[in-house]
PAZAPA-4460 file (N, C-alpha, C; in steps of 0.05 Angstrom, whole numbers, plus 32768, in hexadecimal, padded with zeros to 4 digits):
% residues 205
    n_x    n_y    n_z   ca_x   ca_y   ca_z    c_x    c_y    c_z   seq   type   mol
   872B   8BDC   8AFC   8712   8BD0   8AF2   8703   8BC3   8B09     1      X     A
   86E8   8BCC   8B03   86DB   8BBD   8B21   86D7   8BA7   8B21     2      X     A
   86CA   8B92   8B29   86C8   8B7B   8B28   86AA   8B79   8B26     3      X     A
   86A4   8B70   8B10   8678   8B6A   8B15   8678   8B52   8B25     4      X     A
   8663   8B5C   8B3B   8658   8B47   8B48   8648   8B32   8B37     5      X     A
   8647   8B15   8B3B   863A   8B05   8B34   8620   8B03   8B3C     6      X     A
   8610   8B0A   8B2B   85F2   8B07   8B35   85EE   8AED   8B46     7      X     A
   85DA   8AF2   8B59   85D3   8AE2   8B72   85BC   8ACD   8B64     8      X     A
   85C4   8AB8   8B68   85B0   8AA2   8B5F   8592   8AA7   8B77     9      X     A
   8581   8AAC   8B64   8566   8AA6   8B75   8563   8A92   8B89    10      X     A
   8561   8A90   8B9F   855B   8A77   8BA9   852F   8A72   8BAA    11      X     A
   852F   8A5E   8BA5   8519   8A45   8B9D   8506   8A58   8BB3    12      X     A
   84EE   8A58   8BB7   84DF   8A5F   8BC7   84D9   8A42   8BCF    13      X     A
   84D4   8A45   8BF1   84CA   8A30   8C04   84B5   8A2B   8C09    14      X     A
   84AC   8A0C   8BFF   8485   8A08   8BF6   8488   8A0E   8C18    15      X     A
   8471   8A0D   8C1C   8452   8A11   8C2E   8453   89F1   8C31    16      X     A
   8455   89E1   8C51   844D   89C5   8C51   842A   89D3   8C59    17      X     A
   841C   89CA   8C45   83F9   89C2   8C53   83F8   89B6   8C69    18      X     A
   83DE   89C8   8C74   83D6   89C2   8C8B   83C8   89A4   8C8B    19      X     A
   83BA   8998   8C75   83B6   897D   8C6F   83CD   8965   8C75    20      X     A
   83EC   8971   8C72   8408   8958   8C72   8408   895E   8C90    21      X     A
   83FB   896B   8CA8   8405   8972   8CC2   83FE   8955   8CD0    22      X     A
   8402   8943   8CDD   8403   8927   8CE0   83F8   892F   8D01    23      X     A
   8414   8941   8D10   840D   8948   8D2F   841B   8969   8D34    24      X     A
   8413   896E   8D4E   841F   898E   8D51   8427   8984   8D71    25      X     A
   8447   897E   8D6C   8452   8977   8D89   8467   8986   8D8F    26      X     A
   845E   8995   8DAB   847A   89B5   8DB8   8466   89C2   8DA4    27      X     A
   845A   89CD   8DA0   8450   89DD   8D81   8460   89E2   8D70    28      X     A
   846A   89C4   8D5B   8471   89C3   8D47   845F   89AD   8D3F    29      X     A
   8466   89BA   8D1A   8456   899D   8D0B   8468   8986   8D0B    30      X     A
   845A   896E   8D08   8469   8959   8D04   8456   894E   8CEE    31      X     A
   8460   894C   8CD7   8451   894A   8CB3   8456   892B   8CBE    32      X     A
   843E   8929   8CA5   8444   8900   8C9F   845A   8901   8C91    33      X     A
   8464   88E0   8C8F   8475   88D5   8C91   8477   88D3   8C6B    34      X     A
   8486   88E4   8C5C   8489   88E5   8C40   8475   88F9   8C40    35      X     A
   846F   8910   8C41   846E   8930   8C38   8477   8939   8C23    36      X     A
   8498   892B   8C34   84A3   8945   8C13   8498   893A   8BF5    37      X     A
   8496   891B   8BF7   848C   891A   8BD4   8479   891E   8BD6    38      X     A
   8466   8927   8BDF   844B   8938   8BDE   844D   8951   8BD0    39      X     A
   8453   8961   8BE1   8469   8975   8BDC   8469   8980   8BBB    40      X     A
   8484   8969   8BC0   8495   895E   8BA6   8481   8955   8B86    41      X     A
   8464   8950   8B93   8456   893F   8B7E   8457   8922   8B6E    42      X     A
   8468   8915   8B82   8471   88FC   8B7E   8463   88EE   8B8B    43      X     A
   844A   88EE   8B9A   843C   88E2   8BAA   8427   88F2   8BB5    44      X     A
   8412   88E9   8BBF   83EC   88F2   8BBE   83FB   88F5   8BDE    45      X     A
   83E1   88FF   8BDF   83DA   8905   8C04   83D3   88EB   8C0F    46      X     A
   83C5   88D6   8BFF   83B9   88C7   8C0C   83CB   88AF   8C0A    47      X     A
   83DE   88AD   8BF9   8402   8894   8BF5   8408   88A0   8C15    48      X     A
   8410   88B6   8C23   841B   88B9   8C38   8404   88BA   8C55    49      X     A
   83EA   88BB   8C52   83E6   88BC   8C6C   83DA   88A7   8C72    50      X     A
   83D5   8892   8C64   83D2   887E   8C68   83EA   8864   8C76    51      X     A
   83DE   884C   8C83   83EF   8841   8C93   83F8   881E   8C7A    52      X     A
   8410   8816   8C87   8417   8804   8C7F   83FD   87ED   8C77    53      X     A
   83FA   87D8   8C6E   83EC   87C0   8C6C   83F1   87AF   8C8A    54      X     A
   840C   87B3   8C93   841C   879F   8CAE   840B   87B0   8CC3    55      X     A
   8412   87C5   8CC4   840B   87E1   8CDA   83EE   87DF   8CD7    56      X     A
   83DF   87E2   8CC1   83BC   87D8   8CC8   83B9   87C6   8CCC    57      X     A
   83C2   87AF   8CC9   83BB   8791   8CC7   83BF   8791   8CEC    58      X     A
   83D4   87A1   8CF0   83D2   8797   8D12   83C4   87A3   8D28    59      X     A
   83C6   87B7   8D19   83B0   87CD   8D2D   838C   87C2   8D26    60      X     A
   838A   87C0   8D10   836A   87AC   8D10   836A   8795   8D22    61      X     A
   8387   8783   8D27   8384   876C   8D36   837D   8783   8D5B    62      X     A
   838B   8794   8D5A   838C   8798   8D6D   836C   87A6   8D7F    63      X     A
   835D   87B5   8D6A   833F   87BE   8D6C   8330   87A4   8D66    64      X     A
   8332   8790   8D59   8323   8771   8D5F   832C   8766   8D71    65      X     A
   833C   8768   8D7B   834A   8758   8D98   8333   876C   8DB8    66      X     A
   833D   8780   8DB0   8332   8798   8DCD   830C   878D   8DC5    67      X     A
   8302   8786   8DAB   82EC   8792   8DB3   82E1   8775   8DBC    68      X     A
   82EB   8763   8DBC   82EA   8745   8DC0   82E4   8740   8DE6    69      X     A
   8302   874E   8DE4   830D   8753   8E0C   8306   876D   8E19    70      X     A
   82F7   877E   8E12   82E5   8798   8E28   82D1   879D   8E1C    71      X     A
   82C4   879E   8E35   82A6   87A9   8E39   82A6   87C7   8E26    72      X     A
   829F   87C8   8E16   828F   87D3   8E00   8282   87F3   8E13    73      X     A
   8275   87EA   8E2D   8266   87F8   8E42   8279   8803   8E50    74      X     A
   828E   87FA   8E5B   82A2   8809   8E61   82BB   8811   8E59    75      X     A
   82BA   880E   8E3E   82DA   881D   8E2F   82CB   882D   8E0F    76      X     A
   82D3   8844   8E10   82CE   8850   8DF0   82EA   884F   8DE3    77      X     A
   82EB   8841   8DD2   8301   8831   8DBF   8302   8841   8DA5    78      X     A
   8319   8856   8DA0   8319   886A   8D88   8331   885E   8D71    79      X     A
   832D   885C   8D58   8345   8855   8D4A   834C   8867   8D37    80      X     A
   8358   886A   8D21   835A   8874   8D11   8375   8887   8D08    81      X     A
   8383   888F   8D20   8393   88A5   8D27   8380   88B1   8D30    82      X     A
   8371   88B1   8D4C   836B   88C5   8D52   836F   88DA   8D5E    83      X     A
   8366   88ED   8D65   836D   8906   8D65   8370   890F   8D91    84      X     A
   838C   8915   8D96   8388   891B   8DB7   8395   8937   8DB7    85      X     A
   837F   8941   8DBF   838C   8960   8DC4   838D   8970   8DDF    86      X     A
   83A8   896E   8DE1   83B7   8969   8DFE   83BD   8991   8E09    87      X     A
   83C0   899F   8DF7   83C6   89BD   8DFF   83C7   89CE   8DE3    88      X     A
   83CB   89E8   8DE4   83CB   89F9   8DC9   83E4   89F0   8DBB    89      X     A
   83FB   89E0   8DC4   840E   89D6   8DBA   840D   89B9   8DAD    90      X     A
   83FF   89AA   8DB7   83FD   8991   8DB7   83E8   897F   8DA7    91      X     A
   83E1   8977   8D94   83CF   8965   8D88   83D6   894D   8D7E    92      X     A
   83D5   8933   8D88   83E4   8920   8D89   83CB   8911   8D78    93      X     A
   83DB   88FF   8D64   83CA   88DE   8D63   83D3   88BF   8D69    94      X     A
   83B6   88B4   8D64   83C1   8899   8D72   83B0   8881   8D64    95      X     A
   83BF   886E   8D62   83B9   885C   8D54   8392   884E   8D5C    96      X     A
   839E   8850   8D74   8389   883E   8D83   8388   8848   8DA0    97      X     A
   836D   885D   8DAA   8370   8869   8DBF   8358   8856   8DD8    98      X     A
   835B   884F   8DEC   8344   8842   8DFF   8339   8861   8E1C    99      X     A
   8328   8864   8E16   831F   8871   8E27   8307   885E   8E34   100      X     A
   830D   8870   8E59   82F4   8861   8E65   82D8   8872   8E5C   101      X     A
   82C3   8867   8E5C   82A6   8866   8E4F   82A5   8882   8E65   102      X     A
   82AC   8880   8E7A   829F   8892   8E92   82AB   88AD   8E82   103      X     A
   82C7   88B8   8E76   82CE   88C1   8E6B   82CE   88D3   8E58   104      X     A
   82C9   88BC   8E43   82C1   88C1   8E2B   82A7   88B6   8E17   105      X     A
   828E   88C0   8E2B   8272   88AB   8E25   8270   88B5   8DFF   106      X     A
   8261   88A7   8DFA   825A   88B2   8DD2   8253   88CD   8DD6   107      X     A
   8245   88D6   8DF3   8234   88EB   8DE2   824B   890D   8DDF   108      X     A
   8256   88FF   8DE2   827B   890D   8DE9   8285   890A   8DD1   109      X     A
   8281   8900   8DBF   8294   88F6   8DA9   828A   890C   8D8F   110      X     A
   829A   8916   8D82   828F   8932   8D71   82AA   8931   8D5A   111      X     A
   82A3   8946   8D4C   82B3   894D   8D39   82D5   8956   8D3F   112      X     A
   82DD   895D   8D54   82F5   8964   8D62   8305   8953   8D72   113      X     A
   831E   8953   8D7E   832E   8941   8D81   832C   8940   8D9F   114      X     A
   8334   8929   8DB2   8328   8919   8DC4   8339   892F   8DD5   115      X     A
   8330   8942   8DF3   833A   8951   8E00   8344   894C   8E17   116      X     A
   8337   892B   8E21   8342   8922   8E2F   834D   8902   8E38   117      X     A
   8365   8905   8E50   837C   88EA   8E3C   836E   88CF   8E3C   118      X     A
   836F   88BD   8E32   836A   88A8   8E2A   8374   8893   8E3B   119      X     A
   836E   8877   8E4A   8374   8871   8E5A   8392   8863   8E4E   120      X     A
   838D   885C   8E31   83A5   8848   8E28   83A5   8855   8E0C   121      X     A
   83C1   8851   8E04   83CA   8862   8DEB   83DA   8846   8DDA   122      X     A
   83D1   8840   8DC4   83E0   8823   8DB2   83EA   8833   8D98   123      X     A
   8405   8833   8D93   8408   8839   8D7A   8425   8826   8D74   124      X     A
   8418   8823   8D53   8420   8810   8D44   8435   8822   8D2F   125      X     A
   8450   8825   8D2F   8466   8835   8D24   8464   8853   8D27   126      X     A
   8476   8859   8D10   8470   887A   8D0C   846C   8881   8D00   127      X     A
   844A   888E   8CF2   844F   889A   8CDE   844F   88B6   8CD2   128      X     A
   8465   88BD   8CEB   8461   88DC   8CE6   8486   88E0   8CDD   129      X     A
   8490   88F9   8CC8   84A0   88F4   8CC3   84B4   890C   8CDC   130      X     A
   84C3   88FB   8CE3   84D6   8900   8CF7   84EE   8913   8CF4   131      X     A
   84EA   892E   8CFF   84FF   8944   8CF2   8514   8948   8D0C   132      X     A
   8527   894A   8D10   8538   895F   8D20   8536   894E   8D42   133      X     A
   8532   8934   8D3A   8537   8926   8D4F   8530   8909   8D47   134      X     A
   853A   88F0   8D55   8538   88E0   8D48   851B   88CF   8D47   135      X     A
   8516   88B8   8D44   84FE   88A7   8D3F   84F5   88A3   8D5D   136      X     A
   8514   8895   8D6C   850D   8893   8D89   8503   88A8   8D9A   137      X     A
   8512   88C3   8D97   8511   88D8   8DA3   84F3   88DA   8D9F   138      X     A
   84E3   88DF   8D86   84CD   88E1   8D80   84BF   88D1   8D96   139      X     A
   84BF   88B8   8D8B   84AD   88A8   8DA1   84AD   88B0   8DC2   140      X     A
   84C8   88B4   8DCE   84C9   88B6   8DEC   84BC   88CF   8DED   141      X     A
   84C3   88EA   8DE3   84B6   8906   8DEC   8493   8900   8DE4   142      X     A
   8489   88EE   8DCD   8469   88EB   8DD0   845E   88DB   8DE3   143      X     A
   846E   88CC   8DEF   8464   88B1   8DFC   8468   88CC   8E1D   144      X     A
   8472   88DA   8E1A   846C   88E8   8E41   8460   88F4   8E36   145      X     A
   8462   890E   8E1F   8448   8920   8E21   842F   890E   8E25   146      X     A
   842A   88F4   8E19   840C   88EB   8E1F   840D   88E3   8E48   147      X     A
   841D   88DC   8E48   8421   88D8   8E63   841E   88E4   8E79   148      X     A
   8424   88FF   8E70   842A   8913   8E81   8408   891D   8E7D   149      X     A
   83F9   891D   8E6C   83E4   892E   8E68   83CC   8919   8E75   150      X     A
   83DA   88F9   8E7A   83C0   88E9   8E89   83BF   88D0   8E84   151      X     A
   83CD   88C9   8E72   83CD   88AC   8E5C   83D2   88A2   8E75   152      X     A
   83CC   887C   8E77   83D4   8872   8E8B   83EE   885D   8E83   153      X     A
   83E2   8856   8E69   83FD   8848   8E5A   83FA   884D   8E3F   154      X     A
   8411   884D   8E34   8418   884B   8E13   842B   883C   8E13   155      X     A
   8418   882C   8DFB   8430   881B   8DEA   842C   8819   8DCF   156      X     A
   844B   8817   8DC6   8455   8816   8DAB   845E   87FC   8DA0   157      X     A
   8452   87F1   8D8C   8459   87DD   8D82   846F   87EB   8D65   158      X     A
   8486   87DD   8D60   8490   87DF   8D47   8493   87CF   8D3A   159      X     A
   8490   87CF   8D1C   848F   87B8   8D15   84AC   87B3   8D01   160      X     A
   84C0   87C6   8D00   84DE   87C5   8CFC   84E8   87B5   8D0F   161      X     A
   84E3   87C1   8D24   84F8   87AA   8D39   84F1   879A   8D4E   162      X     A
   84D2   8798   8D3F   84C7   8782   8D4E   84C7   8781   8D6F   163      X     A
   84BA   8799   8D74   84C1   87A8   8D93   84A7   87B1   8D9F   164      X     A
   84A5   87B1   8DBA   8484   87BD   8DC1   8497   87C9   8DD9   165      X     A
   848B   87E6   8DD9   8496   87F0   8DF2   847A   87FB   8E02   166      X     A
   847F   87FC   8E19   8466   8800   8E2D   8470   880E   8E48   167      X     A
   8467   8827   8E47   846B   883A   8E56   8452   8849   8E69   168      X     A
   8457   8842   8E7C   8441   8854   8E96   844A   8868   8EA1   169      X     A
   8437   8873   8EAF   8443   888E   8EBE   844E   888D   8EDB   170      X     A
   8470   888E   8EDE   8470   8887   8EF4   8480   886F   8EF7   171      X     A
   8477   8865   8EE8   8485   8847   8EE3   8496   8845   8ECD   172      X     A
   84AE   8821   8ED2   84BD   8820   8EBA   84B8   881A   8EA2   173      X     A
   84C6   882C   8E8F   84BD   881C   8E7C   84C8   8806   8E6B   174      X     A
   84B3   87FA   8E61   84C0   87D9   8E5C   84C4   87D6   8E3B   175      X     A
   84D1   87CF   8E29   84D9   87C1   8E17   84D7   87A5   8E0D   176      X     A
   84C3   8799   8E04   84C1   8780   8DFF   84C5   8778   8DE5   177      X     A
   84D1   875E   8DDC   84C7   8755   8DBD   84B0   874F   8DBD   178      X     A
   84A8   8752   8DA2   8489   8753   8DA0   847D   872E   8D9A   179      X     A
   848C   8720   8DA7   847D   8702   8DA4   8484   8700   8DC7   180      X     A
   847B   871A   8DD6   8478   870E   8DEB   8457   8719   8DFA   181      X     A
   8449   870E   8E05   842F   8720   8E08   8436   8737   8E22   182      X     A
   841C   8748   8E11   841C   875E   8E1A   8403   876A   8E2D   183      X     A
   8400   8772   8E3B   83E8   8779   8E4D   83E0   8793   8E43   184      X     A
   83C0   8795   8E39   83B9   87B1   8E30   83AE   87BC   8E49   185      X     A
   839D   87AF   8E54   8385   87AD   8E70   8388   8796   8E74   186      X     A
   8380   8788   8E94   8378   8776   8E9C   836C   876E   8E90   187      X     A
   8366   874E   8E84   8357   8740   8E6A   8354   8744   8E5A   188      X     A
   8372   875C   8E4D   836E   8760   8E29   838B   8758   8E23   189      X     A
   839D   874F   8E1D   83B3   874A   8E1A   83BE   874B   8DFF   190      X     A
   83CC   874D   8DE7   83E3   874C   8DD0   83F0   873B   8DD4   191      X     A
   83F7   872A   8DBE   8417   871E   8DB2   8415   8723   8D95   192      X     A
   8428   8738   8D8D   8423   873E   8D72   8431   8723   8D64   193      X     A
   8448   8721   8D6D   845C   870F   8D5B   844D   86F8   8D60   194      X     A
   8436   86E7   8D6F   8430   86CF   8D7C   8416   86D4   8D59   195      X     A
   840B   86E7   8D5B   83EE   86EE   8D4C   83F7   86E9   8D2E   196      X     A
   8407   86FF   8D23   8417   86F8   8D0F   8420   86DC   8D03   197      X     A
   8430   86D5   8D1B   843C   86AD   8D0E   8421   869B   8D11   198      X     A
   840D   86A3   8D1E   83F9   868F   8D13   83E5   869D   8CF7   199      X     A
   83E6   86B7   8CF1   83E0   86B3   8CD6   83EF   86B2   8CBF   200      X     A
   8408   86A9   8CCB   841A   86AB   8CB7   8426   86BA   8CA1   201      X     A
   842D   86CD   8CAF   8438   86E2   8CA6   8451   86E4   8CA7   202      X     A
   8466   86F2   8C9D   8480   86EF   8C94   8489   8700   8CA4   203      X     A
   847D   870A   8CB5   8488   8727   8CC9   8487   871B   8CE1   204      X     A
   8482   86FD   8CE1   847F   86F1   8D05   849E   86F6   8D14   205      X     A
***
């Protein structure tokens, strides 16, 4: 007697992530925002995941009222939003808070497409892109030289988990600080997140 094979369970067909959940394209891979899959899934809008914390805006607004307080307006074009740096056919990075010099990047430069060239200073406030096949750190170090490598003069990362600002140049070491210590953006723009925080009294000082 032969033996009947057991019919083969169908396996599930594999959604399509939209080109809308694509967050960045780094090595030319996507890197989706951070909670996709319940998108996906239908457990959550597009706009529950690409949007930023209350903490993570609350600091990055301090941080674009702070810059526009401390530089000349005339000499720095000041971009926020996640904006858009597009570094090679592989590469489309964003950034919390980008400073380009004016000589640079004058308005009449500024268009519908993503910024082509590097920015003098790169500020980003966590991650919110969701992190596959390497870890959170790994993430951060391989974005923090591609910007580096393409021109950036510094980037820094504030986190607001472990209460950490890291600040990296090209060339130079990079440094690790807690974030209630001040920070140098440019000559006469400086940070203390944790200092900014405990005087509005916030629970995150």
């Amino acid at each position: 007697m032969v033996a009947e094979k057991s019919p083969r369970k169908s396996k599930k067909p594999i959604k399509k992530v939209p080109d809308y959940l694509v967050y960045e394209i780094l090595d030319g891979k996507a890197i989706y925002y951070k909670g996709y899959r319940e998108v996906i899934a239908g457990k959550k809008s597009y706009e529950e995941v690409m949007g930023s914390s209350t903490l993570q805006a609350f600091i990055v607004a301090h941080l674009v009222m702070l810059l526009g307080r401390k530089l000349d307006e005339n000499l720095y074009t000041i971009l926020t939003s996640e904006a858009g740096i597009h570094l090679d056919k592989r590469n489309n990075l964003a950034g919390d808070v980008l400073i380009f010099d004016e000589t640079e990047l004058p308005i009449q430069f500024l268009d519908e497409h993503y910024a082509a060239i590097p920015p003098k200073i790169t500020i980003e406030v966590d991650i919110n892109a969701e992190v596959e096949n390497m870890t959170p750190q790994d993430y951060m170090y391989r974005k923090t030289e591609k910007l580096l490598d393409f021109g950036v003069e510094k980037v820094i990362w504030i986190t607001t988990s472990s209460k950490k600002v890291l600040i990296a140049t090209k060339g130079g070491d990079w440094v690790i600080k807690d974030w209630d210590k001040e920070v140098e953006i440019l000559p006469g723009a400086a940070f203390n997140i944790g200092q900014y925080l405990k005087q509005k009294g916030s629970k995150f000082a």
